[in-house]
N, C-alpha and C positions, 0 to 999 in steps of 0.2 A: 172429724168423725167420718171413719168410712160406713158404705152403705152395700148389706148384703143380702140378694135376696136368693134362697134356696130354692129349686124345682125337684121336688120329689115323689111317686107316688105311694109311697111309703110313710107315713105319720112318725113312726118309732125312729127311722132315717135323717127326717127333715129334725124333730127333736134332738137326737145326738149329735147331729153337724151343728145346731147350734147351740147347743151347750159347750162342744169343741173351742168353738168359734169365741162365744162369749167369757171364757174361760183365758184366753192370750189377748181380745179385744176388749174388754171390758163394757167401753161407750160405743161400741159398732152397733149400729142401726138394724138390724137382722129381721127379716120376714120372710114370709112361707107360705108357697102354694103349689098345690098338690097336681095341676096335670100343664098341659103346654099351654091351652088356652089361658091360663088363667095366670102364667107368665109373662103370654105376649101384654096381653090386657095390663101386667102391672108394670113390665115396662117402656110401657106406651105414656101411662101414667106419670112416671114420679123416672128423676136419675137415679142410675144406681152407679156405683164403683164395683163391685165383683157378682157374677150371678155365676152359681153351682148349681148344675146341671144331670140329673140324670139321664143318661141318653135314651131308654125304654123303657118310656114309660107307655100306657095303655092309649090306644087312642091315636091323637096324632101324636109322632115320637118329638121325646126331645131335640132331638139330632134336628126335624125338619124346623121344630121353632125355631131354634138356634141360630138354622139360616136366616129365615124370618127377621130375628133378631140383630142378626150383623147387618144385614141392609138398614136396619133404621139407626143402628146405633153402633155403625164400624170401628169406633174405638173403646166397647165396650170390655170390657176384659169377662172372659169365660171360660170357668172350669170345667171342663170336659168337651169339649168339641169347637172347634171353627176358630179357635181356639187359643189360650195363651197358656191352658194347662191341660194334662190329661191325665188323672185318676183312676186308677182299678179300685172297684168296692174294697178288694181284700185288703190292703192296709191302710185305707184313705185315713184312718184316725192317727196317723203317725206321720204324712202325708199334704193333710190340709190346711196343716200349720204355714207346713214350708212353700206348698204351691199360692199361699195366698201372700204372704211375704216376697214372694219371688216377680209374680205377678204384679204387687204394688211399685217394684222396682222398675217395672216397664219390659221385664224379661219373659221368656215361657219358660216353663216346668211340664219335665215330663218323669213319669215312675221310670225305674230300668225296667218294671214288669211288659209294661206297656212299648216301650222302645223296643222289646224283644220281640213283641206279637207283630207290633210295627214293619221291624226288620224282616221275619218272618216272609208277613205279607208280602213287602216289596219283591221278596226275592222266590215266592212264588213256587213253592217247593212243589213237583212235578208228582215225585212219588212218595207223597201222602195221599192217601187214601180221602176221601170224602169224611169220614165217620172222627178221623182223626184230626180235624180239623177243629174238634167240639168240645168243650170246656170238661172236667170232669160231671158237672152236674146236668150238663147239657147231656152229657151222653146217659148219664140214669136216666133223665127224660127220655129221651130220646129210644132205648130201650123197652121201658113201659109203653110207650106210644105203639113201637114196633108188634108188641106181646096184646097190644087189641084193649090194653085201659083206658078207661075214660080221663078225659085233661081235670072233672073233678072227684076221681078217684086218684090221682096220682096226686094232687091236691094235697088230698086226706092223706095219704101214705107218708108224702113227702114234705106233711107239716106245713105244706104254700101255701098261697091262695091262690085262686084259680087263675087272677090276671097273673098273677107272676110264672102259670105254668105255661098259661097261652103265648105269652113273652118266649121263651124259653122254644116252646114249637115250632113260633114265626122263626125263631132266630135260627134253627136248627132246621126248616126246609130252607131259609135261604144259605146258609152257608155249604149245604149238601146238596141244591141247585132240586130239590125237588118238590112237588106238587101239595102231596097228601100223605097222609096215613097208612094208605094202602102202597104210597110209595113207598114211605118208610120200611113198611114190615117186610115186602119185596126185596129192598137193599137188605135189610136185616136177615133174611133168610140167604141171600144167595153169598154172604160174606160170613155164614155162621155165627150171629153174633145173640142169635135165639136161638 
């Protein structure tokens, strides 16, 4: 019987990975908890065989547990970082089948989505612009923010919840190298993009 434990800060997320899950595993051991802490803590506790990972989540990031987590347990297998697999949200339901099969085989899995962002990165493309760096919904965030909205007024607009807009900010002054808000709407104005 393998043993799976989900990190997600999402409920409706952590739910459908494992109904995914139980759905091709049947007897797979499956549990859930919702931020890093309460990861590390569980697998401190008990072995696991695969842990799926959200990499930002609120708080301390998944990304840092993760590290955390391969120090105690270097031959753990984990989906999304540090890693034996790496998963974009947009198709992981078509996706988590294969990366966790591929993974129990002793191999890594990776999406072509993610090898391309990957590749991308490596090679560091000079003239892309800052802004372009930014996911489609990064940049509607990012946008509002510019335009002087609150992180829970765009919330409200954009059907989120607040941590997942605040998420979305972090991730959008660090991939655009800037401070604030005021920095935003600065770039935002001087590249016309308000």
């Amino acid at each position: 019987m393998i043993r799976i434990l989900i990190a997600d800060d999402h409920a409706i997320v952590r739910k459908g990975l494992t109904q995914l899950i139980r759905d091709e595993f049947a007897s797979a051991e499956i549990a859930e908890v919702g931020d890093a802490e309460e990861l590390i803590s569980k697998v401190s506790d008990k072995d696991w065989d695969i842990v799926v990972c959200d990499l930002s989540m609120p708080g301390r990031s998944g990304l840092d547990a993760l590290r955390q987590i391969k120090q105690m347990h270097p031959s753990l297998r984990v989906l999304k970082a540090g890693a034996s697999a790496y998963l974009g949200k947009d198709n992981i339901h078509e996706d988590i089948i294969k990366a966790i099969r591929t993974v129990l085989l002793g191999k890594k899995f990776i999406t072509p989505s993610v090898a391309e962002k990957l590749a991308q990165a490596l090679e560091g493309d000079t003239n892309q612009l800052p802004h372009e760096k930014l996911s489609d919904r990064e940049f509607d965030v990012f946008k509002l923010l510019a335009g002087g909205k609150a992180v829970s007024d765009i919330a409200d607009q954009l059907s989120l919840s607040v941590t997942t807009v605040s998420t979305y900010r972090a991730r959008i002054l660090e991939k655009m190298n800037l401070k604030s808000n005021a920095d935003l709407t600065r770039y935002a104005l001087n590249n016309n993009l308000i």
